[in-house]
N, C-alpha and C positions, 0 to 999 in steps of 0.2 A: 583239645581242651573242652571240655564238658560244662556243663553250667546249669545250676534250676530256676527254676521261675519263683519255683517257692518260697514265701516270705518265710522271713528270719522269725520276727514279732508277730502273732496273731495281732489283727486289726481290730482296734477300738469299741467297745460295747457303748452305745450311750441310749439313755430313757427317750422314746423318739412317739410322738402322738401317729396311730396309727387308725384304721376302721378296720372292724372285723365283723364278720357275719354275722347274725345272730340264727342261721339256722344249727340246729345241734349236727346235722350231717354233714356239713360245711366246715371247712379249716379254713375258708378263703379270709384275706387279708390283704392291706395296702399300704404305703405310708402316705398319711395326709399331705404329707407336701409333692405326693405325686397325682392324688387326685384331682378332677380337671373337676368334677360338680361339689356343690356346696352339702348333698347327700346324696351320698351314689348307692348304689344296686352293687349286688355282689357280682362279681363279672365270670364267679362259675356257676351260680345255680341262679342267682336275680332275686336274694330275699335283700331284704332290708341290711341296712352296718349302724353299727355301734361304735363313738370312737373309746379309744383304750389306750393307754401309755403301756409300752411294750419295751425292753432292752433288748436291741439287737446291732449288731453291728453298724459302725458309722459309715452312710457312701462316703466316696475318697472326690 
């Protein structure tokens, strides 16, 4: 018997505050509730973040 892992329901979108780079070469991003400084450095090039309300999927 066979079986997937695969969810049935895509998982939950919700409005979630996150930091995002402000260099224009940079896509780096984070969500606020996982960063450990009060304003962090971007962790792939090390410019500055901005934060931004972003929809993207809910952790479970």
């Amino acid at each position: 018997m066979a079986f997937s892992r695969r969810r049935k329901e895509p998982l939950p979108k919700v409005e979630t505050k996150v930091w995002a780079c402000t260099s224009d070469d940079c896509n780096g991003w984070m969500r606020e509730s996982l960063s450990f400084k009060e304003e962090p450095k971007c962790p792939l090039c090390k410019s500055s973040m901005k934060q931004e309300i972003r929809t993207i999927t809910e952790l479970e």
